[in-house]
Backbone as CSV, one residue per row, in Angstrom:
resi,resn,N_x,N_y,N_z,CA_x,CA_y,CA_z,C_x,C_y,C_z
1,UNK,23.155,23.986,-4.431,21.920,23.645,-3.741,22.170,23.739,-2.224
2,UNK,20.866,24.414,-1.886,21.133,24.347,0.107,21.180,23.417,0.348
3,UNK,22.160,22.789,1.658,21.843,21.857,1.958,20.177,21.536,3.198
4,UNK,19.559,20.866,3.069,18.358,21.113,3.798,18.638,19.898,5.337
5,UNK,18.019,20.805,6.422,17.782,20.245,7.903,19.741,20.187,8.337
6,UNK,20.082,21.195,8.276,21.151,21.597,8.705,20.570,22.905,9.709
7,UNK,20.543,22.463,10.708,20.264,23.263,11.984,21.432,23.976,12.989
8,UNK,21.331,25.466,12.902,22.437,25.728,13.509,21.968,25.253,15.438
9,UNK,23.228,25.042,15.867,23.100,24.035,17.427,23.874,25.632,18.245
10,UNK,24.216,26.266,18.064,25.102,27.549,18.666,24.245,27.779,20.184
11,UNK,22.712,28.309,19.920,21.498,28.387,20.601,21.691,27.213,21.881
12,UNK,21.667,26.368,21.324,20.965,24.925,21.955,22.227,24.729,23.046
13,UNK,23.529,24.914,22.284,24.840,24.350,22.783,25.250,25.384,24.088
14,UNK,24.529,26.515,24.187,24.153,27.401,25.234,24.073,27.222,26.575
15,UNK,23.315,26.570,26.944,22.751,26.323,28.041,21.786,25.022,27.939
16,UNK,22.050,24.048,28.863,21.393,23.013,28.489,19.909,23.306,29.339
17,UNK,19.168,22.288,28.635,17.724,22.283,28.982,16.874,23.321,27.709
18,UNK,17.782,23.750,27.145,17.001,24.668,25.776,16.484,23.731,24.894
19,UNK,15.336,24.175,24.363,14.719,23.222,23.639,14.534,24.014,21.916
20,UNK,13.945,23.202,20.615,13.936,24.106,19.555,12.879,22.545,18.702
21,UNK,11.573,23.150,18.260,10.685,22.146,17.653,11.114,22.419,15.564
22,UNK,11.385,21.355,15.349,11.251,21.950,13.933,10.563,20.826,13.269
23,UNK,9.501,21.692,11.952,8.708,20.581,11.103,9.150,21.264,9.656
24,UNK,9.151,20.491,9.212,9.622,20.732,7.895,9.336,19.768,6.743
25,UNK,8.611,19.866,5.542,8.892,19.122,4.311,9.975,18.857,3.563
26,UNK,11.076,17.778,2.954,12.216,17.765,2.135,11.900,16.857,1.100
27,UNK,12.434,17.544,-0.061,12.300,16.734,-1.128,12.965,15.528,-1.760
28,UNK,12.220,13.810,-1.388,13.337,12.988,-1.522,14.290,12.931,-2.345
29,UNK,14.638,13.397,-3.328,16.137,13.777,-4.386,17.004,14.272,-2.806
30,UNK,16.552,15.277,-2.093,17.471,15.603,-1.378,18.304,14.464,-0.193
31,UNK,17.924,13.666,-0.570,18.178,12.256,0.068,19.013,11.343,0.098
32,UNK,19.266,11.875,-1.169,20.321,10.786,-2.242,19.708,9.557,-1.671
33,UNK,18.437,8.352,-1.729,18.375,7.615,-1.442,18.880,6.307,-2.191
34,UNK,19.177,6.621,-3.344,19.543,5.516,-4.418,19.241,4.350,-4.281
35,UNK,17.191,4.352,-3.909,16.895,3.240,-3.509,15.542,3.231,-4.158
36,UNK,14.773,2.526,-4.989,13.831,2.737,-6.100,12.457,2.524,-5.532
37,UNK,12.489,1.775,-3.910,11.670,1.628,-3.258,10.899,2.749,-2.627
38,UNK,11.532,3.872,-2.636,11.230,4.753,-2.041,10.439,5.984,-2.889
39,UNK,9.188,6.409,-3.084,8.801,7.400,-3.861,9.292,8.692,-4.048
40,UNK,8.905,9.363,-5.475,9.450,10.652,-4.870,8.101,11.231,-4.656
41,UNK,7.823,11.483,-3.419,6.755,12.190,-2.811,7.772,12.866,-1.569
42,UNK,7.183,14.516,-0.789,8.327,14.748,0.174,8.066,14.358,1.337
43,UNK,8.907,14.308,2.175,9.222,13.361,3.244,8.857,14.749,4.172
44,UNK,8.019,13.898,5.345,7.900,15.413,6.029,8.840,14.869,7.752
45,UNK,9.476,15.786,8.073,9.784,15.705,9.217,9.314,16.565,10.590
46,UNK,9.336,15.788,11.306,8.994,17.006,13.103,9.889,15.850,13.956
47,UNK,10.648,17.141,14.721,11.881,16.607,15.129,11.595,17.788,16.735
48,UNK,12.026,17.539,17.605,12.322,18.140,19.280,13.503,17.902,19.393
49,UNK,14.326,18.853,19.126,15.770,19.034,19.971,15.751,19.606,21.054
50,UNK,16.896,18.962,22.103,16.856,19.305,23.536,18.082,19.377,23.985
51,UNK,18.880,20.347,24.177,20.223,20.153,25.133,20.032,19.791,26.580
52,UNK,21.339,18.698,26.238,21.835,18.342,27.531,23.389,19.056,27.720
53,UNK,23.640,18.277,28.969,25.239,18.198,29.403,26.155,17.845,28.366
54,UNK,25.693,16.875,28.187,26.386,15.685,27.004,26.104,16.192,25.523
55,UNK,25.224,16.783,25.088,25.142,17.116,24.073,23.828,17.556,23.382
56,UNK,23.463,17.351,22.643,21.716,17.600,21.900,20.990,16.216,21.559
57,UNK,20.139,16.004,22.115,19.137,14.733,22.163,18.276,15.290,21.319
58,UNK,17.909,14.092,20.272,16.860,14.396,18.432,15.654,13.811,18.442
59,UNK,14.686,13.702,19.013,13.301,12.769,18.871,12.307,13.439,18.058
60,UNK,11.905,12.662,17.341,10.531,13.068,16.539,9.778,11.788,15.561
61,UNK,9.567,12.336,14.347,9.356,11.440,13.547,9.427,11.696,12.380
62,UNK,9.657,10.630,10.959,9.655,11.028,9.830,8.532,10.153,8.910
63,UNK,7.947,10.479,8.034,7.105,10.105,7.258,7.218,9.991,5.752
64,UNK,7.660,9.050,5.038,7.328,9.072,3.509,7.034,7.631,2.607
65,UNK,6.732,7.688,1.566,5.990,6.869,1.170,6.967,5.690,0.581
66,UNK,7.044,4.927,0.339,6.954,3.728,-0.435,6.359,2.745,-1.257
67,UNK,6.974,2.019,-2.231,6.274,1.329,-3.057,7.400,-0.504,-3.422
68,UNK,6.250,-1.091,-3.824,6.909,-2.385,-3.747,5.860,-3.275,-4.581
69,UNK,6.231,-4.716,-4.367,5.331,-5.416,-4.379,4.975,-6.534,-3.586
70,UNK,4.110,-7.112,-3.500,3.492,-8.284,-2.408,4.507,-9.173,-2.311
71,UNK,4.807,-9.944,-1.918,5.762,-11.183,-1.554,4.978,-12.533,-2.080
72,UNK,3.844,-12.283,-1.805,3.014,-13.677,-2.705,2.012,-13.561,-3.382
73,UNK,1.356,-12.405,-3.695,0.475,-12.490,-4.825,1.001,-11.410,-6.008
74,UNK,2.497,-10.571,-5.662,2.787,-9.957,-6.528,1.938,-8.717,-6.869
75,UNK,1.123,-8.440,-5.882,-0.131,-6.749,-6.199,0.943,-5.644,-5.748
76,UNK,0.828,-4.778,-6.627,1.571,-3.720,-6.274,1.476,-2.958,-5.099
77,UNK,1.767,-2.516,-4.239,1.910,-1.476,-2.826,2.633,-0.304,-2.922
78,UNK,1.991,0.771,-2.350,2.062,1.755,-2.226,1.473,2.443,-0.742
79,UNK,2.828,2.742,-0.043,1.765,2.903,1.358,2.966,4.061,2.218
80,UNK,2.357,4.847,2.897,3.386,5.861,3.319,3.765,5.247,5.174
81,UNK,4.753,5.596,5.202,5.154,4.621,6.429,6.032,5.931,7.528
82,UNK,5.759,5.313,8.843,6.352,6.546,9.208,7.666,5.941,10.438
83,UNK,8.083,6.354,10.639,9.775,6.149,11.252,10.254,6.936,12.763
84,UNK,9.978,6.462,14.252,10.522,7.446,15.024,11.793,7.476,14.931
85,UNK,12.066,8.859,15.364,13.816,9.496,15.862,14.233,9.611,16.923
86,UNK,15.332,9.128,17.331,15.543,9.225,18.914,17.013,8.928,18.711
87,UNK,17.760,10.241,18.494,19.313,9.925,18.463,19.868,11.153,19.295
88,UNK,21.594,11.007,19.298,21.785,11.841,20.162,23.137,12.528,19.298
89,UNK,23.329,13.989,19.619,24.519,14.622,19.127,25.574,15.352,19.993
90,UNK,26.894,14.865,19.610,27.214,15.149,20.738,28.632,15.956,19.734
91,UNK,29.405,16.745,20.455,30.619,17.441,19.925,31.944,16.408,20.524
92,UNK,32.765,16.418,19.393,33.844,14.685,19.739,33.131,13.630,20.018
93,UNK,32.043,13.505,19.673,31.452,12.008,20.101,31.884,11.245,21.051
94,UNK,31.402,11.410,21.970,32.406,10.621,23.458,31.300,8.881,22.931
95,UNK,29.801,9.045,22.571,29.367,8.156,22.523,29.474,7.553,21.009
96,UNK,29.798,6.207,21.044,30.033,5.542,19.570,28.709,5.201,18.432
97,UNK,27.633,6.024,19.380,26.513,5.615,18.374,26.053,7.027,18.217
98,UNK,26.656,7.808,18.729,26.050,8.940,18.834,26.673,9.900,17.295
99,UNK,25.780,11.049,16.440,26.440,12.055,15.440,26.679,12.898,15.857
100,UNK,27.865,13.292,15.213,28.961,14.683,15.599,28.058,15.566,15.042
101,UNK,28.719,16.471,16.229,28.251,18.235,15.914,29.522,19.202,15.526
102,UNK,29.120,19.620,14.064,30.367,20.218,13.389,30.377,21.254,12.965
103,UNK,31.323,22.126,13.381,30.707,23.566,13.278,29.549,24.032,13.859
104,UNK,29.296,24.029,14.827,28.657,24.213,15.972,26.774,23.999,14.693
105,UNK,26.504,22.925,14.121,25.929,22.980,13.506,25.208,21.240,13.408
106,UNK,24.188,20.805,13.305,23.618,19.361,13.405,23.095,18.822,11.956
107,UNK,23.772,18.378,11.172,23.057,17.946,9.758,22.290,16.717,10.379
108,UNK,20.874,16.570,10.259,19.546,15.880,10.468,19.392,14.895,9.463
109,UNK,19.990,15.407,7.935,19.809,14.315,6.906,20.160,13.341,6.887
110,UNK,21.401,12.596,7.772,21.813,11.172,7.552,21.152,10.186,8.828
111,UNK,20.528,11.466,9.983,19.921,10.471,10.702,18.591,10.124,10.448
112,UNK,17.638,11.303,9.310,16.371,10.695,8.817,16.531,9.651,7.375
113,UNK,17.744,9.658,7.260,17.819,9.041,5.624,18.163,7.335,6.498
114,UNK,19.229,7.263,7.170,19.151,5.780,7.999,17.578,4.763,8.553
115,UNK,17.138,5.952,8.986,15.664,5.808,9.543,15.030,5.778,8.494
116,UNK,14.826,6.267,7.585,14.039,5.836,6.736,14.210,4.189,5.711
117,UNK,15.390,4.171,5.131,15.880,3.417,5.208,16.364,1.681,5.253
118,UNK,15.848,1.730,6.941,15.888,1.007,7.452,14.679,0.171,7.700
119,UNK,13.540,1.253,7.908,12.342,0.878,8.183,11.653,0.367,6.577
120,UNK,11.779,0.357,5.259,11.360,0.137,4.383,11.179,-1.390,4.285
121,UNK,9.814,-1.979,4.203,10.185,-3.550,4.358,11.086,-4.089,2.772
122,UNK,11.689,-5.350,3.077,12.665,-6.468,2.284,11.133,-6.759,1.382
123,UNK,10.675,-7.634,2.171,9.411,-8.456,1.824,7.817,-8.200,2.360
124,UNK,7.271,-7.240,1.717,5.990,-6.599,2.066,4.892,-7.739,1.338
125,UNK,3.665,-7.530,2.339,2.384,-8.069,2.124,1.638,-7.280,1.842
126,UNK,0.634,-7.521,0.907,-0.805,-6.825,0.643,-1.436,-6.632,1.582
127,UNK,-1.333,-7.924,2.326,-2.064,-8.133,3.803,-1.560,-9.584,4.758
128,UNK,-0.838,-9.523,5.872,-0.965,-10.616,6.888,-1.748,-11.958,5.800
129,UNK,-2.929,-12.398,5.606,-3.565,-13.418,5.421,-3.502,-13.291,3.809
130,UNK,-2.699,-13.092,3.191,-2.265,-13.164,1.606,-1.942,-14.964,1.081
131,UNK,-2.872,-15.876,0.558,-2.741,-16.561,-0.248,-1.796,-16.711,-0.576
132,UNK,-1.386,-15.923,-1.861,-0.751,-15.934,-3.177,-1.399,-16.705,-4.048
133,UNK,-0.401,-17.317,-5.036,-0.886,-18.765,-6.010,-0.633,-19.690,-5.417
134,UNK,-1.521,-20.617,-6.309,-1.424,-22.205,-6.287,-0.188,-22.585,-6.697
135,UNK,0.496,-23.368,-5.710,1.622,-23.891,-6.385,1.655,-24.352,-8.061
136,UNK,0.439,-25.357,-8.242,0.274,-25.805,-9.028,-0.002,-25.510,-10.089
137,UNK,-1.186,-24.822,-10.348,-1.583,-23.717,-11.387,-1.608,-22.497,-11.549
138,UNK,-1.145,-21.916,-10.254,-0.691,-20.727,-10.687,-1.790,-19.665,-10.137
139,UNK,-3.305,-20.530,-10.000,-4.189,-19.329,-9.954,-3.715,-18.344,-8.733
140,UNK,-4.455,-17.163,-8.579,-4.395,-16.078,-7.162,-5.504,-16.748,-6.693
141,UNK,-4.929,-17.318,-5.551,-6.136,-17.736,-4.117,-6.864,-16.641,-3.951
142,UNK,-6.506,-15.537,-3.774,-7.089,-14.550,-3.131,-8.580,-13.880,-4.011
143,UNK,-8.240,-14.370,-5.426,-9.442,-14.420,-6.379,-10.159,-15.363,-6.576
144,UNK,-9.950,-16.525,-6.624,-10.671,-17.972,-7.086,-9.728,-19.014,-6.296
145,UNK,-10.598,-20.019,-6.365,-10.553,-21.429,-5.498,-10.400,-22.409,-6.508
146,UNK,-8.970,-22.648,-6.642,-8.450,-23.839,-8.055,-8.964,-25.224,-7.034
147,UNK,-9.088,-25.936,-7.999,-9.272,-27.802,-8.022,-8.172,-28.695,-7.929
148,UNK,-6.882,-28.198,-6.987,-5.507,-28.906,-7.359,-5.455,-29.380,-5.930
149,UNK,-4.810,-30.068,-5.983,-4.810,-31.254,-4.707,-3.334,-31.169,-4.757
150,UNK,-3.342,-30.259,-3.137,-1.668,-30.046,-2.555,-1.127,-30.811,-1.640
151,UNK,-1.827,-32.429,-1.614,-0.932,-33.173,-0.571,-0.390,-33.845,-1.008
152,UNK,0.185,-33.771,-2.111,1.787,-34.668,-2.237,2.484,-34.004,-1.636
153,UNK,3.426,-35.391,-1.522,4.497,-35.320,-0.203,5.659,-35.192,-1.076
154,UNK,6.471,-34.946,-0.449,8.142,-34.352,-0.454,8.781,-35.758,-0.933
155,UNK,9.077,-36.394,-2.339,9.800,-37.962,-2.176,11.616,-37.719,-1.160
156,UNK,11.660,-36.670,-1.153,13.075,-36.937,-0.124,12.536,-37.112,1.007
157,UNK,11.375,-36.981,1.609,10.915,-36.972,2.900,10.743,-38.814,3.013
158,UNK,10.371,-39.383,2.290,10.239,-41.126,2.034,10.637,-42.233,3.434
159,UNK,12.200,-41.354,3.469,12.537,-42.710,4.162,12.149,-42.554,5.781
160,UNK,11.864,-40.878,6.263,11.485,-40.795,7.375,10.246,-41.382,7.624
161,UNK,9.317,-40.529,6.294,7.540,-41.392,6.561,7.489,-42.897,6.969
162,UNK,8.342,-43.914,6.427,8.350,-45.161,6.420,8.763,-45.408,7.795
163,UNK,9.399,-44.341,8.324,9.425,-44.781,10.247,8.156,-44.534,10.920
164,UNK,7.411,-44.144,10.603,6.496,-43.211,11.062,5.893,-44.860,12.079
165,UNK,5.187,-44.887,13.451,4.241,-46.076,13.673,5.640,-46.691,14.186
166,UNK,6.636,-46.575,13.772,7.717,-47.898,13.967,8.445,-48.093,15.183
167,UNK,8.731,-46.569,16.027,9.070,-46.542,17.075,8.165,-45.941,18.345
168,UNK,8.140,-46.033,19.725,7.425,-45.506,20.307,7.648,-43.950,20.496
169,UNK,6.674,-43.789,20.971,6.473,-42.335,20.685,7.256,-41.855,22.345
170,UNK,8.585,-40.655,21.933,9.167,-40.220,22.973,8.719,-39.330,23.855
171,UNK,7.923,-38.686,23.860,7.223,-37.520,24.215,6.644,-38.126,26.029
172,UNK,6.745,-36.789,26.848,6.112,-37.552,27.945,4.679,-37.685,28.265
């Protein structure tokens, strides 16, 4: 299999100030993402390479989808999310954050696969103002309005409440 967004840099590594736009679709298998969150729908990239002195500067963006579920009402999500790029390549890496250029050549895949990645939320919402359930019964707030009465208190909280009134209040 080709490897895909392996860009030859020969051009670029030329003369600095050369520039080279590339857009391209890749198919997430080509990803190895081994991450279940991530759909297989293809990931599209547009990327601006630019030589410098120092090396080839990568900005663009990447786009692909994801899936999950809510954090409190448990509704499934599905939403395509998109990721800027802004890294730098350099030959011997003088910089420690920066990816090597090998064989006068820039593999793109481990800096859109990080970025992607990274940006995938832990704990996604349906929406900001998501309910969930009732502690109590369980219903989805976000559908119906249960009859359960959520102000019981915490009994480990006890011995503080019982100060409550007892001392003056420190505040200025």
């Amino acid at each position: 299999m080709a490897k895909p967004l392996i860009v030859n840099a020969v051009e670029l590594l030329r003369r600095p100030g050369t520039t080279k736009d590339i857009e391209v679709a890749v198919a997430v298998l080509d990803f190895e993402f081994d991450d279940s969150r991530i759909v297989d729908t293809p990931v599209d990239i547009s990327v601006h390479l630019e030589s410098l002195s120092t090396g080839i500067h990568v900005s663009g963006t990447a786009h692909a989808t994801w899936a999950g579920v809510c954090r409190r009402c448990l509704a499934p999500l599905v939403e395509r999310m998109s990721v800027d790029l802004d890294e730098m390549y350099q030959k011997g890496t003088y910089d420690p954050d920066a990816y090597e250029i090998e064989n006068d050549q820039i593999n793109l895949l481990p800096m859109v696969r990080e970025g992607l990645l990274l940006a995938v939320p832990l704990s996604p919402l349906c929406r900001e103002d998501c309910p969930g359930f009732c502690p109590q019964c369980g219903a989805d707030l976000a559908e119906t309005q249960c009859g359960c009465v959520t102000t019981d208190s915490d009994p480990r909280w006890s011995a503080l409440e019982n100060l409550k009134g007892v001392f003056p209040d420190d505040a200025p």
